[in-house]
MARNUMAR-820711 format. One line per 2 residues: number of its first residue (from 1); their letters; for each residue x, y, z of C-alpha. Coordinates in Angstrom, 2 decimals, always signed. Each point is the difference from the previous one (the first is absolute). Layout:
N
NUM> A> X:Y:Z | ... $
END
This chain:
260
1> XX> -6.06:-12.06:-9.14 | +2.85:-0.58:+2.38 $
3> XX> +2.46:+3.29:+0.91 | +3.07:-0.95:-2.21 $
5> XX> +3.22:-0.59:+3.27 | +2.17:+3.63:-0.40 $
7> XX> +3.13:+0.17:-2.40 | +2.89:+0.22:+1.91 $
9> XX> +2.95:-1.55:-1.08 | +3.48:+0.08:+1.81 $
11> XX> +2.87:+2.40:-0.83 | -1.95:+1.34:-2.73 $
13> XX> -1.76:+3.42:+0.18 | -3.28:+1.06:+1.06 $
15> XX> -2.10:+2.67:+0.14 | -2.38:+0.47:+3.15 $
17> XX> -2.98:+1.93:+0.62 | -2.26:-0.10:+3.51 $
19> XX> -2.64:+2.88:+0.24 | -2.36:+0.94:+2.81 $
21> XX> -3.52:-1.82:+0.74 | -2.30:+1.99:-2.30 $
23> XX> +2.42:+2.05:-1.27 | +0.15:+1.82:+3.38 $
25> XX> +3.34:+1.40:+1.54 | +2.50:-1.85:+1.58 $
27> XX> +2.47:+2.98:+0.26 | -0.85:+2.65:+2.15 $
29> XX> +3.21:+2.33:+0.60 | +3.61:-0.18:+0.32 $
31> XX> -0.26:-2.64:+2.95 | -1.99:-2.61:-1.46 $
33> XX> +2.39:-0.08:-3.45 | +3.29:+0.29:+2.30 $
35> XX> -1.16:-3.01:+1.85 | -1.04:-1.86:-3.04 $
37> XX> +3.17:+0.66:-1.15 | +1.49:-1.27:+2.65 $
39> XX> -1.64:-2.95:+0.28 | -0.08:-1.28:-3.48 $
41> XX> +3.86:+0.82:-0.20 | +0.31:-2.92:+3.25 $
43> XX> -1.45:-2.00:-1.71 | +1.15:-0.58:-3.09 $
45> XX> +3.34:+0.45:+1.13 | -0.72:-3.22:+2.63 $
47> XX> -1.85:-1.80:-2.82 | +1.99:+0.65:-2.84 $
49> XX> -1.59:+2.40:-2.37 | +1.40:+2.13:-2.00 $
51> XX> -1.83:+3.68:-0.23 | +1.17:+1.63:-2.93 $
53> XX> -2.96:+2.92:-0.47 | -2.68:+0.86:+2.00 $
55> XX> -2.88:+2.95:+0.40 | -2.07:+0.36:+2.78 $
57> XX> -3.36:+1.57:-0.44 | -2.61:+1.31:+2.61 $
59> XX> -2.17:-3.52:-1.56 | +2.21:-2.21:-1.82 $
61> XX> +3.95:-1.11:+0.16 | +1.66:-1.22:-3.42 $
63> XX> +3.40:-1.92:+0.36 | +2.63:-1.62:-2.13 $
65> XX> +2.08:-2.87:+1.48 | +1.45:-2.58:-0.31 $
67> XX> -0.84:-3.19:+2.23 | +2.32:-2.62:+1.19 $
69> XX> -2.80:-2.77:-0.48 | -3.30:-0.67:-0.64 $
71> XX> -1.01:+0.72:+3.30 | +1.65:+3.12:+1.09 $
73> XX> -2.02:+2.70:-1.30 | -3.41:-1.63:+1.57 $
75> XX> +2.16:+0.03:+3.39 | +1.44:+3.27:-0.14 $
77> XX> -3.17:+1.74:-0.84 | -2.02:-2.30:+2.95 $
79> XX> +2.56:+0.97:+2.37 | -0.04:+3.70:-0.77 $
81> XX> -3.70:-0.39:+0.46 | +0.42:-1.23:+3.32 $
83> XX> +1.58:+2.88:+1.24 | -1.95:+2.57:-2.09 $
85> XX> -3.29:-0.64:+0.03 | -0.44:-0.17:+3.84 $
87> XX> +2.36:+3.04:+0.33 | -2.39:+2.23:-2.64 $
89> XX> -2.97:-1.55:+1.55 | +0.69:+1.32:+3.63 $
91> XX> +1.61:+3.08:-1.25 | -2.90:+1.33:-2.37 $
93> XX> -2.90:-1.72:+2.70 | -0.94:-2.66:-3.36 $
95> XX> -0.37:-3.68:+0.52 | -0.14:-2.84:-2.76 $
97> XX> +1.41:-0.73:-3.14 | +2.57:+2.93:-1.50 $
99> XX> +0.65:-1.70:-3.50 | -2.07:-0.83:-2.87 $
101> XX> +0.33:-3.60:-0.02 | +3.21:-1.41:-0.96 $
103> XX> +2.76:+2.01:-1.64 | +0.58:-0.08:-4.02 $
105> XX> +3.15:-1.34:-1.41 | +1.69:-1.47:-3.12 $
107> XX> +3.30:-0.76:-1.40 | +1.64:+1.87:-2.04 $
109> XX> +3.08:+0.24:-3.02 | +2.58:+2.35:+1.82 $
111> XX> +1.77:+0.95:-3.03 | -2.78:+0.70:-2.51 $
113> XX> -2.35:+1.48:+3.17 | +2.01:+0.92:+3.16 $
115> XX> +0.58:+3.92:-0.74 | -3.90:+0.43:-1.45 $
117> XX> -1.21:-1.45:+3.12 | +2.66:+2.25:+2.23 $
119> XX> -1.22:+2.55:-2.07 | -3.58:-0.57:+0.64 $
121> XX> +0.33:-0.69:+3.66 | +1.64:+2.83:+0.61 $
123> XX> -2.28:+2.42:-2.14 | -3.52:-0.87:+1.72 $
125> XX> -0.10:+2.67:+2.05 | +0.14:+2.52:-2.53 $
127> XX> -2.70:-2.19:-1.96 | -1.85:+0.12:+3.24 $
129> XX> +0.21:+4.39:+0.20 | +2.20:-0.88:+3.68 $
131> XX> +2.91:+1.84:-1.69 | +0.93:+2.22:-2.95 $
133> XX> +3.89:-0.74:+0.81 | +0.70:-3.95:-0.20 $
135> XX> +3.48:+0.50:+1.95 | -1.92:+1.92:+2.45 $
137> XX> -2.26:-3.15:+1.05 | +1.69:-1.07:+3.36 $
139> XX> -1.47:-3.80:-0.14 | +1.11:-1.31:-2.92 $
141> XX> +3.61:-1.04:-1.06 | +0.48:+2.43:-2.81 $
143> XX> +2.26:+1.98:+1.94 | +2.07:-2.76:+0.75 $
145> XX> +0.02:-0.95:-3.88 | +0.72:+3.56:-0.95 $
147> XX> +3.04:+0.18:+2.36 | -1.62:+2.63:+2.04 $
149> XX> -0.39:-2.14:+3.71 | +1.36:-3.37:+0.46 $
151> XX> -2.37:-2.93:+1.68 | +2.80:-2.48:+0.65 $
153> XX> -3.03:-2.89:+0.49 | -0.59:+0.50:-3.87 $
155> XX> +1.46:-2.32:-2.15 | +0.72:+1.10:-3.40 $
157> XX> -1.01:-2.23:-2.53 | +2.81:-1.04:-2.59 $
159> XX> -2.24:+1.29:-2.89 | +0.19:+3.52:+2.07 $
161> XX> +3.82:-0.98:-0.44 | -0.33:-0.24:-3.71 $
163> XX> -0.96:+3.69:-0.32 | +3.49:+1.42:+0.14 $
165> XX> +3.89:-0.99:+1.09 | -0.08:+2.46:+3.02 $
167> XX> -2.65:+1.49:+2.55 | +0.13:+2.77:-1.53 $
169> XX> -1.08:-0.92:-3.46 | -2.30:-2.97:+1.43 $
171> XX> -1.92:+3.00:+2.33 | -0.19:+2.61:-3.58 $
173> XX> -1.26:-2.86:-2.23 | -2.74:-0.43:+2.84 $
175> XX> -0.56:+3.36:+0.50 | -0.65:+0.47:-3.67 $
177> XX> -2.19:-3.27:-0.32 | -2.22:+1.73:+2.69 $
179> XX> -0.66:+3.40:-1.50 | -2.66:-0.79:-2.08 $
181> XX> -3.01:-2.30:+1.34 | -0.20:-3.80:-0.51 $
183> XX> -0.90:-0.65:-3.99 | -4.13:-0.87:+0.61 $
185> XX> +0.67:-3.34:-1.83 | +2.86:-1.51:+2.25 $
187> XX> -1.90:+1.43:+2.91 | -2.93:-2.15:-0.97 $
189> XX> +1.65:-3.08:-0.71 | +1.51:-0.02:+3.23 $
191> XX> -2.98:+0.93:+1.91 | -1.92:-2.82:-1.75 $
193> XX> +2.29:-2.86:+0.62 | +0.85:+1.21:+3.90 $
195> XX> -4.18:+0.27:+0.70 | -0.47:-3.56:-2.28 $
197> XX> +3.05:-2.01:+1.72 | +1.44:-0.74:-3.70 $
199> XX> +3.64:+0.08:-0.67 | +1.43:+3.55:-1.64 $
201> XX> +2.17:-0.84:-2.65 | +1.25:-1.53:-3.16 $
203> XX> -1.12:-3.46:-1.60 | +3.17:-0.88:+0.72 $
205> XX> +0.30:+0.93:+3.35 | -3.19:-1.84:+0.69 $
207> XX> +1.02:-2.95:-1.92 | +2.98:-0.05:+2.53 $
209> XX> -2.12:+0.58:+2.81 | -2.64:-3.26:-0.16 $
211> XX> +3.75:-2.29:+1.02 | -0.63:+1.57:+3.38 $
213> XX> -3.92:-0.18:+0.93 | -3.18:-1.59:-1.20 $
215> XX> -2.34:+2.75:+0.46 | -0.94:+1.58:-3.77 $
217> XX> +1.62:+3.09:-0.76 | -2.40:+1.59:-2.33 $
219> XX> -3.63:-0.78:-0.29 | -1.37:-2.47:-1.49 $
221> XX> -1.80:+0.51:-3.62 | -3.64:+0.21:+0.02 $
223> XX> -2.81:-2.72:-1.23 | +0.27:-3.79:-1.36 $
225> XX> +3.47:-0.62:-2.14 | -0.94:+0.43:-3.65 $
227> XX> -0.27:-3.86:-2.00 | +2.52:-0.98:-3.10 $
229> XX> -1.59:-0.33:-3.04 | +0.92:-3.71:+0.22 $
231> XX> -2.40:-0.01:+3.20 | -2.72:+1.89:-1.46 $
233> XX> +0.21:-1.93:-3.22 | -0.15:-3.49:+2.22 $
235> XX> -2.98:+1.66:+2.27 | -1.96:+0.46:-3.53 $
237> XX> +0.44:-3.80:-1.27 | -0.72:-1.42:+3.64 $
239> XX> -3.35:+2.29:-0.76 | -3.16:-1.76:-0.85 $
241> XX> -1.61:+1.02:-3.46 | -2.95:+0.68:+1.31 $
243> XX> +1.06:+2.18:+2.62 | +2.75:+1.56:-2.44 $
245> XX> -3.56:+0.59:-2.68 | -1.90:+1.68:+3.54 $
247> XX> +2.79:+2.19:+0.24 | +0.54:+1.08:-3.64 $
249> XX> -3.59:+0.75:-0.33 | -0.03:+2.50:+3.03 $
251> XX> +3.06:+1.40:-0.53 | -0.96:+3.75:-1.21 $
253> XX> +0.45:+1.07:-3.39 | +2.04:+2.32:-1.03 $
255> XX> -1.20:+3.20:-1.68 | +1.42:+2.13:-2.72 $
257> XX> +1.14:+3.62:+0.59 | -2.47:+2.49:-1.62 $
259> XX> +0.73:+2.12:-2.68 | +0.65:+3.12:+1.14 $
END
């Protein structure tokens, strides 16, 4: 079966992930995040991506952003791969391929979704055993979302907005959202549609979504479409009787229940 094209749809969000070939790291100490970092933040600033979240992890990156068209997160992720790869290659003596094939992504509903998948971005390396402290985690934007740093290349998203009137109150109700660990369920759903390239949200928001691409946004139901009765009842007439007899006779007959 033909690979379904990614979902990416502009000005709406997306969640991202790219891990290592096989699982194996592509993070090896402060360097190689800094100039990840660096690179990824060129980028999408030159390409027009919004970052909103992001954790970096010794084999895998998760984002959440925002592109400016269909295109932009395929060329902001190539062009941060032209300038990493060969740089982590050379540095770490490595040649070859760095990422697992292409990088995961689907759209997402910001305002029912946004903070859960902040939330769960930002909490992987605690799920991971990296960290016991998830402020403490230097690559990942938490600290910018708790009002601890500030990573002016961020761009808060206006559901991050919706979470109080003032920085203050929009960093506490964050803060507070991130003390306990993503619910399992949420984490799951999100997980699932990001790895299966379906769309993360409600019927309506999907219903809204099919006026701007062609490509399905949730998969397709399994086996033949079931037959009206009219069609079954018109399949039986157009029947021969002597077929229609054949068939009665072998069909199996049914046997009581014992007595018990």
């Amino acid at each position: 079966m033909a690979r379904l094209p990614r979902l990416v749809i502009a000005k709406h969000l997306h969640y991202l992930i790219a891990r290592g070939h096989n699982d194996q790291p592509v993070f090896h100490d402060e360097a190689d995040y800094q100039h990840f970092l660096n690179w990824l933040r060129e980028a999408a600033q030159r390409l027009g991506v919004a970052i909103h979240a992001y954790a970096l992890l010794p084999n895998r990156l998760h984002l959440l952003a925002t592109p400016g068209d269909e295109l932009a997160l395929s060329k902001m992720m190539q062009a941060v791969g032209r300038h990493y790869v060969p740089y982590f290659n050379a540095r770490h003596g490595r040649s070859g391929s760095l990422w697992e094939g292409r990088f995961r992504a689907t759209v997402v509903e910001a305002d029912r979704y946004f903070s859960h998948c902040a939330h769960l971005i930002e909490y992987q390396p605690l799920l991971a055993g990296l960290s016991t402290d998830i402020s403490a985690y230097r690559w990942s934007s938490h600290a910018h979302h708790v009002g601890l740093i500030k990573q002016a290349w961020l761009s808060d998203h206006p559901a991050y907005w919706q979470l109080g009137n003032t920085p203050f109150e929009r960093e506490a109700a964050y803060q507070q959202l991130c003390s306990v660990p993503p619910e399992a369920s949420q984490a799951a759903s999100i997980d699932q549609a990001t790895h299966k390239a379906w769309a993360l949200g409600s019927e309506a928001f999907r219903r809204s979504l099919t006026k701007l691409t062609e490509r399905r946004l949730e998969p397709a139901k399994r086996g033949r479409p079931s037959k009206s009765p009219d069609k079954v009842t018109q399949s039986l007439a157009a029947t021969p009787a002597s077929v229609a007899n054949t068939a009665r006779n072998r069909a199996p007959r049914r046997t009581p229940p014992k007595a018990v």
